[in-house]
C-alpha positions as CSV (number, residue, x, y, z in Angstrom):
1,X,18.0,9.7,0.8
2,X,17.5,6.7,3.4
3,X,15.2,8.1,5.2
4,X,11.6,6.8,5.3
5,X,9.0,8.4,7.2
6,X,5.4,7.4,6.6
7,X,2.0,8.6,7.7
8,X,-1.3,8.1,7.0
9,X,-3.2,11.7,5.1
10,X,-1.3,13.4,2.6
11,X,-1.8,16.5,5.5
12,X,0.2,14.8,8.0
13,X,3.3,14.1,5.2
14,X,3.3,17.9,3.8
15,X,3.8,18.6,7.5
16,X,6.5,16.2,8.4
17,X,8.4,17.7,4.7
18,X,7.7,21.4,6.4
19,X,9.3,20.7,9.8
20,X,11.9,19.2,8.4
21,X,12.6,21.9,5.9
22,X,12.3,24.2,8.8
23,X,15.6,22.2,10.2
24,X,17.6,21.1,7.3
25,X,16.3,21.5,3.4
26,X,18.3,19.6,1.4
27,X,17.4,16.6,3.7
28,X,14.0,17.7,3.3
29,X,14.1,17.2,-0.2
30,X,16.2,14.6,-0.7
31,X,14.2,12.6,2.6
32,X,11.2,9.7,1.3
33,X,8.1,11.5,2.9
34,X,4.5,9.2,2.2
35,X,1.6,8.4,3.1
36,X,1.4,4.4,2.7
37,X,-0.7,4.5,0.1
38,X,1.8,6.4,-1.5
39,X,4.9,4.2,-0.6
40,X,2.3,0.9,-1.7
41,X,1.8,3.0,-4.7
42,X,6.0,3.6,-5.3
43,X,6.9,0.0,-4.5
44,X,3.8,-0.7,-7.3
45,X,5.1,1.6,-10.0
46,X,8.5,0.5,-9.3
47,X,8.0,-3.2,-9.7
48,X,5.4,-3.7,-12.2
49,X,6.9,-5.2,-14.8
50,X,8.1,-8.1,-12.1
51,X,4.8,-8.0,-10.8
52,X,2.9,-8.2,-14.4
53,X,1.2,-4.9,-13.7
54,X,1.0,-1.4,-16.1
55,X,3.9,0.8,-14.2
56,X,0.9,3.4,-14.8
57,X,-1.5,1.9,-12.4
58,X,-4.3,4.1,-12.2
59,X,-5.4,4.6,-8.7
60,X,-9.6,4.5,-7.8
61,X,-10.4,6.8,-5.1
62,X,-13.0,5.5,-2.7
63,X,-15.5,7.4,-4.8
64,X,-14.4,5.5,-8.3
65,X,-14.2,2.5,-6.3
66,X,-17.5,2.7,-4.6
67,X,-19.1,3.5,-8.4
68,X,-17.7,0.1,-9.5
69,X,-19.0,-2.3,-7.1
70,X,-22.5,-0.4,-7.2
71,X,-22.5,-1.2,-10.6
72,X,-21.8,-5.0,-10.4
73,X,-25.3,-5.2,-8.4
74,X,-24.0,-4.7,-5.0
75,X,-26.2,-3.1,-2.5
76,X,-24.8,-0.5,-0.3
77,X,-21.5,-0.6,-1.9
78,X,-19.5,1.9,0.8
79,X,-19.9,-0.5,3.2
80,X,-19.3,-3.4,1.1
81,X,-15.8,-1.9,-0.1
82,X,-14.8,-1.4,3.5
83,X,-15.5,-5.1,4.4
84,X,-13.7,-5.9,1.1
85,X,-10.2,-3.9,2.5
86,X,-10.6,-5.3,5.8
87,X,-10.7,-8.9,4.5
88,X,-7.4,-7.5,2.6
89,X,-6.1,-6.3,5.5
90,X,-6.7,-9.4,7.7
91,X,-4.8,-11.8,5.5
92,X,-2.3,-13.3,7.5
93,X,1.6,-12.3,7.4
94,X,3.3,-14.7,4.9
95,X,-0.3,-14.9,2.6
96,X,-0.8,-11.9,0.6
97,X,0.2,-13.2,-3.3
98,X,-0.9,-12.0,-6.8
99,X,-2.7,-15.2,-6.9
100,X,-4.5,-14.6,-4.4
101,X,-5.5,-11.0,-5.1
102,X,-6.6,-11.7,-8.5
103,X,-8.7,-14.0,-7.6
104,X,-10.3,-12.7,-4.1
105,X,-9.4,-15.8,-2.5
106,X,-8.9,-14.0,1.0
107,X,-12.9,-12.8,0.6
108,X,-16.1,-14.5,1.3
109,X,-18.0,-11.3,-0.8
110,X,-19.3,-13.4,-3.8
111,X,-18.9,-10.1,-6.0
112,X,-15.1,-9.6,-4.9
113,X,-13.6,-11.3,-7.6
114,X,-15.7,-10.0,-10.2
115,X,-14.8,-6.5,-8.9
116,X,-11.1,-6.8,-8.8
117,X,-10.7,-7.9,-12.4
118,X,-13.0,-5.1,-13.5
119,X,-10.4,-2.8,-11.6
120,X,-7.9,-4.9,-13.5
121,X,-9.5,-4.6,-17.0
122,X,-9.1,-0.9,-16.2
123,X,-5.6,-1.0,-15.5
124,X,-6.8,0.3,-11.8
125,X,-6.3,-0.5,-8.3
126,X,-8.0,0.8,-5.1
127,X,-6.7,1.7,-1.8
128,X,-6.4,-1.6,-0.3
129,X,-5.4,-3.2,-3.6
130,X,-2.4,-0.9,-3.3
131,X,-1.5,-1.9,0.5
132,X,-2.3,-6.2,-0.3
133,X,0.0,-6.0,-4.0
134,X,2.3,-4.3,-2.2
135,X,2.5,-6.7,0.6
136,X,2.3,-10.0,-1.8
137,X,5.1,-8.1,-3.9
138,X,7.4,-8.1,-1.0
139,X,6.2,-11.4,0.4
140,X,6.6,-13.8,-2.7
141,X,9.5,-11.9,-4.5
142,X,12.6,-11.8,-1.8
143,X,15.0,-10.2,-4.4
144,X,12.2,-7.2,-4.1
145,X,12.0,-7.4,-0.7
146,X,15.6,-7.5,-0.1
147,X,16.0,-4.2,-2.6
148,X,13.8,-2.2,-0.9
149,X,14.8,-3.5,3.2
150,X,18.5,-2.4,1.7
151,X,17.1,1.2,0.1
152,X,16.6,2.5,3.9
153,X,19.2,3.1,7.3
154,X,16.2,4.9,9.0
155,X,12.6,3.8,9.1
156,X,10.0,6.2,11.0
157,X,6.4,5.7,11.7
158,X,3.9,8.0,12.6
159,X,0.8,7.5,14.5
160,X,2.0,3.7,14.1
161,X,-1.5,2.9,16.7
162,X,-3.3,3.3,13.2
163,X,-1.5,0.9,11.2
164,X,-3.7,-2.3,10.2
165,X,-2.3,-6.0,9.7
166,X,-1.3,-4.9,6.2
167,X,0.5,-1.8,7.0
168,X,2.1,-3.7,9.6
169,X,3.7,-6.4,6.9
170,X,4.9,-3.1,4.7
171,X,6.4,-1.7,8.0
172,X,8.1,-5.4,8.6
173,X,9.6,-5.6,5.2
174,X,10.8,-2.2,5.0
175,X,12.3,-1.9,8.2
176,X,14.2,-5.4,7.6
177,X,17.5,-4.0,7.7
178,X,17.4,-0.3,8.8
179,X,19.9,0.4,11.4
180,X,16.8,2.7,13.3
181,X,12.7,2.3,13.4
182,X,11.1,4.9,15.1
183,X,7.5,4.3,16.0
184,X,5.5,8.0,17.1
C-alpha cells in the first residue's frame, strides 16, 4: 500500500499489475498502479473540495477536448490543444496555481482562457488540465503536498525519458519523502 509505480498508457499499468500478480497478489492488489493522468486524476478527486473543484471531475478525452476548442472558432484545433498542454507543461517548477490555470495566464493562445472556463462550466478538465491542477495543488497547498510525499516508502517510474516538466514536478512532490525512487 506504499508503493507507487507510474507509467504513461493504461497498457503499460495493466502490465506492471500482471507481473506483479505473477510474483506476489496481495501486493498486487493492494500496490498504487497508474498512469499519471490517473494519479493527477486521484490527487484531483481526492482534494477537490480544498481545491474548489467537483470531486466528480469529468475528464475530456483529446477527442471532447479537441470538439471544444473547434467550437470557440479555433482553426485546426488538434494542433492548437497540443500547443495549449505544452504551454501547461513548460510552466516553471514553483508556478503552476489555480490562479493561474483558470485564467490561462501561462498561454499566449488568445482563445485559452475562454476554453478553460468552458471546460470549467462543464465541470471538466482535459489531459494537461489534470497534470497543471495537480501540480498547482501540490505546489500552493504544502499540507497536500506533505499528505501525499508521507502516503508513499517507494516511488517507481517507468519510461521516466518520457516524462515532461510537469510530470517531472508530480514525480518531485511525490517522491519528497520515499525512502526508494526507482527511475526505468
Amino acid at each position: 500500500a506504499r508503493v507507487l509505480a507510474l507509467t504513461f498508457t493504461n497498457r503499460a499499468a495493466q502490465r506492471m499489475r500482471e507481473s506483479l500478480a505473477d510474483r506476489d497478489e496481495v501486493a498486487a492488489r493492494r500496490a498504487h498502479v497508474h498512469t499519471f493522468h490517473g494519479l493527477c486524476s486521484w490527487i484531483l478527486r481526492t482534494e477537490a473540495r480544498a481545491l474548489g473543484l467537483s470531486p466528480s471531475v469529468w475528464v475530456h478525452d483529446e477527442e471532447d477536448a479537441e470538439a471544444l476548442i473547434g467550437s470557440l472558432g479555433v482553426q485546426k484545433p488538434r494542433q492548437a490543444m497540443f500547443r495549449l498542454h505544452a504551454e501547461m507543461s513548460a510552466e516553471p517548477i514553483g508556478e503552476a496555481s489555480l490562479h493561474r490555470y483558470a485564467t490561462a495566464a501561462f498561454s499566449t493562445e488568445p482563445w485559452a482562457e475562454r476554453y478553460l472556463r468552458a471546460l470549467g462550466e462543464r465541470g471538466a478538465v482535459d489531459f494537461g488540465g489534470l497534470v497543471y491542477l495537480a501540480r498547482a495543488a501540490l505546489t500552493e497547498f504544502p499540507a497536500i503536498a506533505e499528505k501525499w510525499a508521507q502516503r508513499f516508502d517507494w516511488v517507481q517510474v517507468d519510461e521516466v525519458q518520457d516524462t515532461h516538466l510537469s510530470e517531472y514536478d508530480v514525480i518531485r512532490h511525490m517522491a519528497a519523502r520515499a525512502r526508494s525512487l526507482c527511475l526505468v
